[in-house]
Backbone bond lengths (Angstrom), bond angles and torsions (degrees), N, CA, C in turn:
res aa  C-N    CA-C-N  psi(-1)  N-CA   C-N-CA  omega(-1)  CA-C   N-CA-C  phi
1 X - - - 1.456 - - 1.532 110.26 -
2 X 1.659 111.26 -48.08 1.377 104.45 -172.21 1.677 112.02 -58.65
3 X 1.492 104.85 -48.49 1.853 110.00 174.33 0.955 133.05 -45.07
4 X 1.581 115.48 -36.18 1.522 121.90 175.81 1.548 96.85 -72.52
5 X 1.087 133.52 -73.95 1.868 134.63 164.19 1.440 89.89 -9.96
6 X 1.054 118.91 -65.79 1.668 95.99 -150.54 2.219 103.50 -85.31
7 X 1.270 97.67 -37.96 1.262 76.26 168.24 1.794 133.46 -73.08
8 X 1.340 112.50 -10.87 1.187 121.11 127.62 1.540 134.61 -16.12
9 X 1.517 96.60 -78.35 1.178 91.02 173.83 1.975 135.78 -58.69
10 X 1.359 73.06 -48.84 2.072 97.10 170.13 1.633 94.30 -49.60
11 X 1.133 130.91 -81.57 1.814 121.89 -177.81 1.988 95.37 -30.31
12 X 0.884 106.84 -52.10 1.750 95.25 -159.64 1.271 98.84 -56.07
13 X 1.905 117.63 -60.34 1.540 104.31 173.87 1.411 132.25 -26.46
14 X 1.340 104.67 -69.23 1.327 114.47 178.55 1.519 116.26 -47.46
15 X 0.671 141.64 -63.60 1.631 158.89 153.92 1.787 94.69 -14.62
16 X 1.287 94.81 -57.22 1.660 90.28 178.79 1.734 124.91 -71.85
17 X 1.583 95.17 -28.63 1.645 84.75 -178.93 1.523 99.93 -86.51
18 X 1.393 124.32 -0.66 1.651 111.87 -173.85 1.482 97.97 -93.68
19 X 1.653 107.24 -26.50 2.036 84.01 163.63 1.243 124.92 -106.52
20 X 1.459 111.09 27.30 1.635 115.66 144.34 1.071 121.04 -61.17
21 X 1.538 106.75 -51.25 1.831 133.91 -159.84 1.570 88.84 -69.29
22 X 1.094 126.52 -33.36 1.482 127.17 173.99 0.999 107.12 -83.33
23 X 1.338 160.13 -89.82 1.549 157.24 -176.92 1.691 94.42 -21.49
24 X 0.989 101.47 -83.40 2.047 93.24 -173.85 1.597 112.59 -49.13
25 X 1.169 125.07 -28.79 1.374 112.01 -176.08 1.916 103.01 -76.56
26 X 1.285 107.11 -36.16 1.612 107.96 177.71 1.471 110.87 -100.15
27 X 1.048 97.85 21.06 1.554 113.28 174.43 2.144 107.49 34.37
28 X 0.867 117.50 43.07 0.999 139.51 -172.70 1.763 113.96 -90.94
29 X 1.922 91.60 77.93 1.541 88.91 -170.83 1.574 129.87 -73.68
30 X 1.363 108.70 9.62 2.045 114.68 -172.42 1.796 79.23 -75.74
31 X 1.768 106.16 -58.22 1.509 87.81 -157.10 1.312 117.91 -88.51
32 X 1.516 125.67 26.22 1.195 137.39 168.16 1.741 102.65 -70.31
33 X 1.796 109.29 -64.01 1.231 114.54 -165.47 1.701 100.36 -63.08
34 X 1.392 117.74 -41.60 1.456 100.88 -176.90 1.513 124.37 -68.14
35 X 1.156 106.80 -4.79 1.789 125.89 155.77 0.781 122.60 -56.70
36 X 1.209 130.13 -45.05 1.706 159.11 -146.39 1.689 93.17 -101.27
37 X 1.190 120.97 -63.26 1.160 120.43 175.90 1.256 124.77 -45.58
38 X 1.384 129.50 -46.11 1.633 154.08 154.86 1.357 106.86 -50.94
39 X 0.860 155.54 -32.57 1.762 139.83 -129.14 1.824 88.93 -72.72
40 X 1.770 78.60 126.54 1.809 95.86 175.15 1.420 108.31 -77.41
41 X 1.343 125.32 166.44 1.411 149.43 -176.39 1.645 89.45 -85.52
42 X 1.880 97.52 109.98 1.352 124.10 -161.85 1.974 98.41 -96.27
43 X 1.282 122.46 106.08 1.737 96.19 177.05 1.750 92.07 -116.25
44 X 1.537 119.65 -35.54 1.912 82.36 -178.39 0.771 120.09 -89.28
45 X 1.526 126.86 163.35 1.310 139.97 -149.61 1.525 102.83 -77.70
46 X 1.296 128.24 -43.88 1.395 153.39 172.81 1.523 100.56 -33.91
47 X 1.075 122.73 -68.83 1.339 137.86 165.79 1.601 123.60 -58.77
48 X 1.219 117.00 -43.94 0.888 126.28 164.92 1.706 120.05 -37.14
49 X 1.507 107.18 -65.01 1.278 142.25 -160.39 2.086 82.56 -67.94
50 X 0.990 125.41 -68.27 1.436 147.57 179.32 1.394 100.07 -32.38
51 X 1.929 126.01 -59.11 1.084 98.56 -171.94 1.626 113.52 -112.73
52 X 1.511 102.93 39.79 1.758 122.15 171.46 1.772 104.06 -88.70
53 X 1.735 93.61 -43.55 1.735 92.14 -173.61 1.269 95.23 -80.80
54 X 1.513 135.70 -28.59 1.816 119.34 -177.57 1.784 112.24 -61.49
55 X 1.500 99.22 -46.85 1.616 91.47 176.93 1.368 111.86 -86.03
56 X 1.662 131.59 6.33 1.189 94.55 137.82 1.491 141.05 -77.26
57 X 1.220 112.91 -50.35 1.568 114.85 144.13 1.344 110.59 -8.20
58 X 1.012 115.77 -82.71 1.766 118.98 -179.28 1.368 119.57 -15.29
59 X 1.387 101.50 -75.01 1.240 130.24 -179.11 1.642 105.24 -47.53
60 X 0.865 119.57 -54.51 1.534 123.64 -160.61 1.736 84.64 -80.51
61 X 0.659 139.15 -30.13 1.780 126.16 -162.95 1.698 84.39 -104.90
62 X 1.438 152.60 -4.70 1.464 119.54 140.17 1.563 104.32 -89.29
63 X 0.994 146.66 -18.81 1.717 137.54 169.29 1.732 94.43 -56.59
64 X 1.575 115.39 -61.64 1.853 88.39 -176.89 1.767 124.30 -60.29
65 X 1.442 99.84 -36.40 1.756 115.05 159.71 1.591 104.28 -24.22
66 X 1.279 110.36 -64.02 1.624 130.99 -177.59 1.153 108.29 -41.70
67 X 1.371 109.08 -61.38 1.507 117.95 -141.93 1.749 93.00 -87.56
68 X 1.254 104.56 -29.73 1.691 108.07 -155.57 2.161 86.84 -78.95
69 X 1.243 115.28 -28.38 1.399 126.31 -177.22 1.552 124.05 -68.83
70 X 1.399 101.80 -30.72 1.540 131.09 141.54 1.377 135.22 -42.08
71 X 0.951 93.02 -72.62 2.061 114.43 175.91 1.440 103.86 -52.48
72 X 1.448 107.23 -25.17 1.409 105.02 -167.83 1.652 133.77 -83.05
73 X 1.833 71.31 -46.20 1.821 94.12 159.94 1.487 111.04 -59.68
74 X 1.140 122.21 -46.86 1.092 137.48 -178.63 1.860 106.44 -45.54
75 X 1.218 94.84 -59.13 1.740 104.34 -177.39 1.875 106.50 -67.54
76 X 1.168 89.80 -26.61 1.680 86.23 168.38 1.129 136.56 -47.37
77 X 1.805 93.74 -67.50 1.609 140.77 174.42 1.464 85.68 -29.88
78 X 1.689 127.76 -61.52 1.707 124.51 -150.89 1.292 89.54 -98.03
79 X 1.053 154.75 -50.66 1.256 140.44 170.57 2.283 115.47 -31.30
80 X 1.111 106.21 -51.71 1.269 127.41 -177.98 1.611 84.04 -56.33
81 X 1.127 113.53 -82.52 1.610 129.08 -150.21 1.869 110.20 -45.98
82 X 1.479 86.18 -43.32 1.578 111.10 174.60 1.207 116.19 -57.27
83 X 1.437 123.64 -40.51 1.540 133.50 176.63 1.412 115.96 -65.48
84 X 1.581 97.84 -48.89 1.938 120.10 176.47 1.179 96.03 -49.60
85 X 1.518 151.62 -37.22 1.648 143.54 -105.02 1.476 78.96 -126.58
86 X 1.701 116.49 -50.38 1.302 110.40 -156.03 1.864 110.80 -93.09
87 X 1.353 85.95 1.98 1.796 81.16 175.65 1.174 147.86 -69.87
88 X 1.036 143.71 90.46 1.295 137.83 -159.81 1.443 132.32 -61.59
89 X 1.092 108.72 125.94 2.050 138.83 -161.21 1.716 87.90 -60.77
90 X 1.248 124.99 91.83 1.459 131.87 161.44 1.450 119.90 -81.43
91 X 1.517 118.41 101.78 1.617 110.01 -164.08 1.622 119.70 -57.22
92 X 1.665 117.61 136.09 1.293 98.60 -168.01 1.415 128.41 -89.42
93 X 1.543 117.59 20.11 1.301 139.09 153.56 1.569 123.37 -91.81
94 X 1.583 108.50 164.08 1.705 102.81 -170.83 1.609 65.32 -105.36
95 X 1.567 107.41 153.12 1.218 145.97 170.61 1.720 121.50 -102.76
96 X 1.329 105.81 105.06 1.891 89.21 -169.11 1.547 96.21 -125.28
97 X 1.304 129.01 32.87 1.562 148.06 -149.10 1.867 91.57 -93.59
98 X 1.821 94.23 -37.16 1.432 88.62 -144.77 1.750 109.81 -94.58
């Protein structure tokens, strides 16, 4: 009983770091965080080490997510402003003076 439990468990690990290795390779941040939420009770080092370099990876591919999400607003912001700049002041009365 106890062996099957534990090899049990070992399938779940594994299972989990192979859809890490998938979330970071498809950079696929929904099932990153629901990863994150899960993370199994890590004891060999082997593994250990395995899913230290995946969430770093991780990590760094939502910081460019970030940054690239930024730049964007950013490119907006002057795009917007640029449009405002060039618009032309249409008087909001009809004029029959002239």
């Amino acid at each position: 009983m106890f062996l099957k439990g534990f090899w049990m468990l070992g399938e779940r690990l594994q299972v989990w770091l192979n859809q890490l290795k998938v979330a970071v390779v498809q950079k696929d941040v929904e099932l990153l965080g629901k990863l994150l939420k899960e993370v199994p009770a890590l004891e060999d080092s082997k593994e250990i080490e395995q899913a230290r370099f995946l969430l770093k990876e991780a990590t760094a591919i939502v910081q460019k997510l970030k940054d690239d999400t930024a730049a964007s607003m950013v490119q907006m912001k002057k795009n917007l402003d640029f449009l405002n700049s060039t618009k032309v002041e249409m008087p909001s009365k009809f004029d029959i003076t002239s």
